[in-house]
N, C-alpha and C positions, 0 to 999 in steps of 0.2 A: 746470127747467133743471138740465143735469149739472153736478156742481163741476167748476172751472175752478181751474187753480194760479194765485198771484199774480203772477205774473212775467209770464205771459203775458197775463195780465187788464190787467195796468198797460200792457204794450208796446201792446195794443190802444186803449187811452185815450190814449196819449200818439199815437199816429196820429189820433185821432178829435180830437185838439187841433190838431195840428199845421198844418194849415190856414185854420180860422176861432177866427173872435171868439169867445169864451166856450166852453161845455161842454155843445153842444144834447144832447137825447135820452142824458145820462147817466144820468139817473132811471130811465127804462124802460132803460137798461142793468143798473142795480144793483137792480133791482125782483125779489127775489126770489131773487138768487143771492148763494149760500154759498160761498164759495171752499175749495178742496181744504186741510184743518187741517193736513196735513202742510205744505204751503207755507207757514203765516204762521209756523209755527214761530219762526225767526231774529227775528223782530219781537215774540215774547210776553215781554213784561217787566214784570210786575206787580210792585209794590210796595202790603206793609202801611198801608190804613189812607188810602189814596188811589189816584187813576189816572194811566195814565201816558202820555205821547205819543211814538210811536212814528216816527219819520220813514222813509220807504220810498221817497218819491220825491219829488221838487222843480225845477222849473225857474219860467222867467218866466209862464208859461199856468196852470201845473198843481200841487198839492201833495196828497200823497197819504199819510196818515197812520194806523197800527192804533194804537187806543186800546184798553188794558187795564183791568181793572174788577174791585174783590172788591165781593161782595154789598155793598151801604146805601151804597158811595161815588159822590159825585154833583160835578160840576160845577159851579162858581160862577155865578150868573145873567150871561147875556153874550150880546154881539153878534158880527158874524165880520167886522170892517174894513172893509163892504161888497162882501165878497166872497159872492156864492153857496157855498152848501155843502150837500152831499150825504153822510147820514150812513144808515151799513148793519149791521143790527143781522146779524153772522156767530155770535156764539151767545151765551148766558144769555139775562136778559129786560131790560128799561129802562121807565122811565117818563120821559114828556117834558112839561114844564110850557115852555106855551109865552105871553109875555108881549105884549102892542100899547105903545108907548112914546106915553102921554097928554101927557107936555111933557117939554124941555128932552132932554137923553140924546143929541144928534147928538155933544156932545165931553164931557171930563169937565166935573163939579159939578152943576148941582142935575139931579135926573130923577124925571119920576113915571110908573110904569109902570101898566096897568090889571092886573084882576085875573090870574091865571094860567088858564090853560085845560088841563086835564090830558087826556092820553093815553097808554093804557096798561094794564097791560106789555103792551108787543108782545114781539116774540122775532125767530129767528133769518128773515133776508129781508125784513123791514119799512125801509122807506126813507123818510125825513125829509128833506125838504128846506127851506131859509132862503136868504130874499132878501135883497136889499137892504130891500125894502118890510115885511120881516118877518120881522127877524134876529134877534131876542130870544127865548134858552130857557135852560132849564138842563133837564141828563140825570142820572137818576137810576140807578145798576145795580140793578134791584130784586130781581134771581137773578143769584149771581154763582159760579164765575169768568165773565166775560160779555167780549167782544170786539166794538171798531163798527172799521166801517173809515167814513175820513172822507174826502170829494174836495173842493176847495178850488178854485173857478175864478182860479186865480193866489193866491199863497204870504200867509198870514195870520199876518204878526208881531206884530202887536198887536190886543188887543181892547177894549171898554170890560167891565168887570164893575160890576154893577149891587148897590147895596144897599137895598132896598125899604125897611129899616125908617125908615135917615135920609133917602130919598127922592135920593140921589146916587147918580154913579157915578166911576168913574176908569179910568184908563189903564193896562194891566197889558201889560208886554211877554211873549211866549208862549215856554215853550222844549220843548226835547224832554227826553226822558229816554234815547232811543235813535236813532243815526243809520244808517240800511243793515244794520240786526241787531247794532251795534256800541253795548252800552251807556254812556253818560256817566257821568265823575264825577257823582256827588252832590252840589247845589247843596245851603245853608244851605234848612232848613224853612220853607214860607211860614208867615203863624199862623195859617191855618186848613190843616189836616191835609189835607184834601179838595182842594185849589185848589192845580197843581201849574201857576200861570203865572209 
């Protein structure tokens, strides 16, 4: 597939929303295709030492975010609020540990997740997708500087982030670090460097 600029990739999804329920046939949409680098430009905001959430597009159906990555930084183990989510590796490599939730884990406090199932690195045009039925992962940038773009069947403000060691999870609300190519003040540091929710 040829690259496609983002603007017009987004206009085409927000039509393919605009009339039904959820987000059919986005996967074989994003299966493979790298979007033109000159276009994600305005959305590349990387920060030292962690990743960053990039906002590009949002309404009530649809949320459409470029997530930025230096090599070794990874994502907190998490769910996506029951929202389906479609995530597009545009370039470096990632690895994905993807989790089955054995008890408790539908709200926060106690949760036991079974072991991890690794996949990986994949690289630029590999497509991951999470359900409701199987929304548990954490991404890893394993070659960085690395870029996902991420599709969201309707807007995901909040997650559970999971800690296997003490078998719980809790409630993290999610923010951006850029809105429309437009960067945000700098919130206060989470305490893990890595975990920008």
């Amino acid at each position: 597939m040829s690259a496609m600029c983002l603007g017009e990739w987004v206009e085409l999804l927000r039509e393919k929303a605009g009339g039904m329920p959820g987000l059919e046939g986005v996967g074989e949409g994003l299966a493979g295709l790298v979007l033109e680098p000159a276009s994600l430009q305005p959305y590349l905001h990387f920060r030292r030492g962690r990743y960053t959430r990039n906002l590009i597009y949002r309404d009530a159906r649809l949320e459409v975010l470029l997530n930025c990555w230096e090599a070794g930084t990874f994502s907190p183990i998490h769910d996506h609020d029951g929202q389906e989510c479609w995530f597009s590796v545009q370039s470096g490599a990632f690895v994905l540990e993807n989790y089955t939730l054995e008890a408790g884990g539908l709200g926060p406090g106690p949760a036991r997740l079974g072991p991890p199932v690794m996949m990986g690195p994949v690289g630029s045009g590999f497509v991951d997708f999470r359900c409701p039925e199987a929304p548990i992962h954490r991404v890893t940038a394993a070659r960085g500087p690395a870029v996902s773009l991420h599709v969201y069947a309707g807007p995901v403000d909040r997650c559970l982030v999971f800690d296997t060691r003490r078998q719980r999870c809790v409630s993290r609300e999610l923010r951006y670090h850029s809105m429309f190519g437009r960067p945000l003040p700098q919130l206060p540091e989470a305490p893990a460097p890595s975990v920008p929710l």
